[in-house]
RORODO-614386 format. One line per 10 residues: number of its first residue (from 1); their letters; for each residue x negated, y negated, z negated of C-alpha. Coordinates in pm, whole numbers. Layout:
% RORODO-614386
NUM	A	X,Y,Z; ...
//
This chain:
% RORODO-614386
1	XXXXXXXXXX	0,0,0; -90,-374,66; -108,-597,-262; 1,-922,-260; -397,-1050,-285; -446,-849,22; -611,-577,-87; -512,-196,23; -443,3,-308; -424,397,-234
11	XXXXXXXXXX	-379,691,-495; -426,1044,-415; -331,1351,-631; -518,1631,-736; -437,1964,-665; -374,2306,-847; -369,2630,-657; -125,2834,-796; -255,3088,-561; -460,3206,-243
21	XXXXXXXXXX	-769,3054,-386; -1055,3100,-105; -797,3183,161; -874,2863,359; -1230,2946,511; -1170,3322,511; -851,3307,687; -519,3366,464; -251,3207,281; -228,3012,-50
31	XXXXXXXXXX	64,2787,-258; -69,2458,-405; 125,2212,-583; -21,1853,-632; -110,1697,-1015; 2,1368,-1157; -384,1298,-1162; -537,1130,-938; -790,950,-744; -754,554,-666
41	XXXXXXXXXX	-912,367,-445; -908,-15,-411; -1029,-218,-96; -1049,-550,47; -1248,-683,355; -1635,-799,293; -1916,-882,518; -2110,-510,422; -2001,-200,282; -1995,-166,-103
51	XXXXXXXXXX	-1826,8,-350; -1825,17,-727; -1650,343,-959; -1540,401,-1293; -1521,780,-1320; -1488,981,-1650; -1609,659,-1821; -1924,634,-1632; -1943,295,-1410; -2159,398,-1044
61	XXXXXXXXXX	-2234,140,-768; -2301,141,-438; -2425,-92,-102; -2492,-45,233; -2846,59,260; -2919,188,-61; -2927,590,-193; -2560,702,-228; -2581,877,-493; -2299,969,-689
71	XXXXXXXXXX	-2063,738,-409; -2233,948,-167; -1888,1006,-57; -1824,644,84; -2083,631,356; -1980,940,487; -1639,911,510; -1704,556,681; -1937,738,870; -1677,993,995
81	XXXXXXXXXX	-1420,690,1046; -1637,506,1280; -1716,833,1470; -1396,969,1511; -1156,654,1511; -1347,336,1612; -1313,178,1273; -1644,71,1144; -1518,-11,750; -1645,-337,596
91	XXXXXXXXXX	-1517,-349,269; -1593,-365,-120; -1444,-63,-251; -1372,-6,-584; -1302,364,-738; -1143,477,-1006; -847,737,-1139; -811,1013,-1430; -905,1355,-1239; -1185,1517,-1388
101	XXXXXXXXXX	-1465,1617,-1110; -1568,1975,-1088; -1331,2191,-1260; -1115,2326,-961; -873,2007,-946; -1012,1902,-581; -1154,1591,-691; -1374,1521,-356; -1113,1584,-142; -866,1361,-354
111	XXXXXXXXXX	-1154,1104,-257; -1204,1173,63; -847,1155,179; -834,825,-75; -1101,662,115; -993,739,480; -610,618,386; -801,296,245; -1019,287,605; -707,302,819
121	XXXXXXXXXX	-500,63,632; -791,-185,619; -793,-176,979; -412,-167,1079; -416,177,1205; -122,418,1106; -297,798,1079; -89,1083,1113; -130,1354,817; -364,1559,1023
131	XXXXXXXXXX	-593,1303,1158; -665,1224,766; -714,1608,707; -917,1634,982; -1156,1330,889; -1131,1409,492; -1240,1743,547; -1550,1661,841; -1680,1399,624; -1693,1622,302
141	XXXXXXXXXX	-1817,1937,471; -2066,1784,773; -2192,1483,648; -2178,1533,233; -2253,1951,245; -1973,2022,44; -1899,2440,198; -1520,2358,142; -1222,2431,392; -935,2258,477
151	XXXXXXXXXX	-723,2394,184; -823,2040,-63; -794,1754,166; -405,1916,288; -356,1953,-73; -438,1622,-133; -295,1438,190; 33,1637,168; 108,1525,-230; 369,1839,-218
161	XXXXXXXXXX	416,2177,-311; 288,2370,1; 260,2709,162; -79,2691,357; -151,2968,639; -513,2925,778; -573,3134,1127; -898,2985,1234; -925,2617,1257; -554,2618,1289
171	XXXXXXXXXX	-358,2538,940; 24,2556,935; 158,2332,663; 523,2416,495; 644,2228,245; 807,2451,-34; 1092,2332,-271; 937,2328,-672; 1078,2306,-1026; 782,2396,-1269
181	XXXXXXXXXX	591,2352,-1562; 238,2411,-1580; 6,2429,-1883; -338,2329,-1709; -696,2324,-1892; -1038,2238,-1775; -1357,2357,-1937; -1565,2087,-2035; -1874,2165,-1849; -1893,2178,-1490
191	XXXXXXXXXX	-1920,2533,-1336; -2177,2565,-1022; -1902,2591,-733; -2150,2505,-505; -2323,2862,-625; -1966,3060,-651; -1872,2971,-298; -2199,3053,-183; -2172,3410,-271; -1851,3469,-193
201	XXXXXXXXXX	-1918,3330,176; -2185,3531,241; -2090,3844,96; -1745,3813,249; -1972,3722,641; -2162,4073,534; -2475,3885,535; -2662,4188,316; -2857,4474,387; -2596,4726,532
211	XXXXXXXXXX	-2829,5011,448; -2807,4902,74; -2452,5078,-70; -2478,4796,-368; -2473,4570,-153; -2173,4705,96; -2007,4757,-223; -1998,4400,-319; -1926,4319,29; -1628,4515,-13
221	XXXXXXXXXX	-1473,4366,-365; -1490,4054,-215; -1294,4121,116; -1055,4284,-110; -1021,4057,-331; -1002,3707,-113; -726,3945,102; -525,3971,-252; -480,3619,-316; -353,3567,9
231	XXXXXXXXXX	-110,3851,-7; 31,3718,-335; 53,3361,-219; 330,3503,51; 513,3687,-245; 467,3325,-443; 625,3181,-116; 916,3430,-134; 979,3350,-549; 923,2937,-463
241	XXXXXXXXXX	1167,3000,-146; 1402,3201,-422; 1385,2976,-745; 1240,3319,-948; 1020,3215,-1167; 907,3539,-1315; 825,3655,-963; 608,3374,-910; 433,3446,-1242; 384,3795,-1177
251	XXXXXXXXXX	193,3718,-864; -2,3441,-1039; -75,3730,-1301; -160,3984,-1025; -415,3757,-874; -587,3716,-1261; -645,4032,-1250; -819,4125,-908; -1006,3857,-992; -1114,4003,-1333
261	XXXXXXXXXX	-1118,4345,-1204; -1335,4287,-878; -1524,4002,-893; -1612,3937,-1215; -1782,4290,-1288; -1948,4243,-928; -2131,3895,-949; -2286,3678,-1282; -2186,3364,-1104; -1814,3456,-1161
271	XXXXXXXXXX	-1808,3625,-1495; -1604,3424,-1711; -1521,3507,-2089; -1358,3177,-2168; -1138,3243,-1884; -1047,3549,-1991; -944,3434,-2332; -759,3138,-2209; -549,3352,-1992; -490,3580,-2272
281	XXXXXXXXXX	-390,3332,-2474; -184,3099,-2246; 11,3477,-2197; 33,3493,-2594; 160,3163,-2555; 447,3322,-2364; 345,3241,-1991; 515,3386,-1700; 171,3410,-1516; -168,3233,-1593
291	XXXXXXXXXX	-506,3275,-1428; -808,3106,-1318; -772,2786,-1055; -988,2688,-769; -1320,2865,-693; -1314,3097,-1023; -1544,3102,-1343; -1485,2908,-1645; -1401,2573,-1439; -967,2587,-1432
301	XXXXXXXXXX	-707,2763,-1569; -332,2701,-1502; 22,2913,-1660; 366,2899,-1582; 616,2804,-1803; 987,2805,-1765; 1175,2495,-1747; 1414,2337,-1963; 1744,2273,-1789; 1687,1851,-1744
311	XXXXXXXXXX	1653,1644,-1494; 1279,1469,-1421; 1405,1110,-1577; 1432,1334,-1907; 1072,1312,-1935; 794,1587,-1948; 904,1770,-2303; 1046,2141,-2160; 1045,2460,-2249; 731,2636,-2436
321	XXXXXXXXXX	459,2478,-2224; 383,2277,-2500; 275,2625,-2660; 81,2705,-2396; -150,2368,-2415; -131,2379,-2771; -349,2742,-2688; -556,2544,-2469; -670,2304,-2727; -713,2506,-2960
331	XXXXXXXXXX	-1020,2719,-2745; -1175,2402,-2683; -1028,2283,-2327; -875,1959,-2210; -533,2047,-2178; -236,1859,-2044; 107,1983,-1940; 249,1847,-1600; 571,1911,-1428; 610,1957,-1028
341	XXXX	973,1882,-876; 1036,1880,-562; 1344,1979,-346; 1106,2057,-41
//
């Protein structure tokens, strides 16, 4: 949106995937619903390229010309703008929002799309949703290094509940109707995604010895595992489709468990004991489904909850999710509840 001042003021959500996690660059299917966290981004013309942040109480800045750093995400996305588009930004940028970075909630991509919504608006052009996939995910995967897929920035763009399918470099977008309640927690230190998604990519490619059985074997678990989360996202499409809640949960609770059953025992990068136990206790918590969230370890961890018969303007108190972030805190995660309506 345009402020009165002039300036373009955009806010992005983060995401959660409620399932299919990895299913975007191995080919699959996954349901995501959008947080009420967020990334903003504030612009207004300049002479140069700047930008300034406030993000999890540390203050970053940034000009033209000098090492990115921690903004390294402006350059390239103006980068990809003036590649792809013909807009060359020019702007003082200033960043901000409440979505923690690196613990599965899709903060780059919230950026990303944030920025190149900012970009457009700056310069009068009107992008269609895929054009600010499109640029979004280039600039975070070919210019930053970021080994993400498209699954984030159509998260992020789209703001809805969605049912992704991924065949290729073709992504089919449907927009799923929603009435949940989510206990979400974050572990306070970062996990290496970076690493995780690393290992899955090139186990899932084969890229081992294929006369080493250990190695074939882990090949294997992860194949399995990636094509498990995108089975259950269609069954999470059926239960979203149906209103069933408990169906939804159970295939939430289904992928938990591949997860712990074949890739944690398979690889160190994606063993994960406070997971475990903040699964088990969102469950105890009484949870129709709970498991990790975005790339795996101890980075995310989302349940379901069921949801008190009130309309949104009623506020955020429902149900026994505040049980289940009650369990949160008390292992030591940042917590929060969050509700997702939508009549698709």
């Amino acid at each position: 949106m345009r402020l009165e001042d002039g300036r373009i003021a955009v806010r992005v959500p983060g995401r959660v995937c409620l399932i299919g996690e990895h299913n975007d660059w191995a080919g699959g299917a996954a349901v995501v619903v959008p947080m009420d966290r967020g990334i903003t981004v504030q612009a207004e013309p300049a002479p140069t390229l700047s930008a300034t942040a406030v993000l999890e109480g540390r203050a970053h800045a940034w000009t033209e010309g000098d090492e990115p750093g921690p903004l390294r995400f402006v350059p390239a996305v103006a980068a990809e703008m003036a590649e792809r588009f013909g807009i060359v930004p020019r702007a003082q940028i200033h960043i901000g929002g409440d979505l923690p970075a690196g613990r599965g909630f899709s903060s780059s991509a919230a950026l990303s799309v944030a920025l190149v919504r900012a970009f457009a608006l700056l310069a009068g052009r009107d992008l269609t949703r895929e054009e600010e996939i499109e640029a979004a995910y280039a600039a975070e995967r070919d210019r930053v290094g970021v080994a993400c897929g498209r699954l984030d920035p159509a998260a992020c763009a789209w703001g809805l509940p969605l049912h992704l399918r991924f065949l290729g470099d073709e992504m089919l977008a449907e927009p799923l109707p929603a009435r949940l309640a989510l206990a979400v927690g974050s572990f306070r230190a970062p996990r290496d995604t970076a690493g995780i998604l690393a290992t899955l990519g090139r186990h899932f490619r084969g890229e081992v010895p294929l006369r080493d059985p250990e190695a074939v074997r882990r090949v294997g678990a992860v194949r399995g595992a990636i094509e498990g989360f995108g089975a259950q996202a269609s069954h999470g499409r059926r239960a979203l489709l149906a209103g069933d809640l408990p169906a939804l949960g159970g295939a939430m609770d289904t992928c938990q468990e591949i997860y712990e059953e074949e890739l944690m025992p398979t690889f160190d990068a994606l063993r994960a004991p406070g997971l475990v136990r903040a699964v088990r206790s969102l469950r105890a918590a009484g949870a129709l489904g709970a498991k990790f969230s975005g790339a795996g370890g101890d980075g995310s961890v989302v349940g379901l909850f069921p949801v008190r018969d009130l309309p949104p303007s009623d506020g955020p108190v429902y149900g026994s999710v505040g049980a289940g972030v009650a369990a949160l805190d008390a292992l030591g995660l940042d917590a929060f509840a969050m509700e997702v309506w939508s009549a698709a």
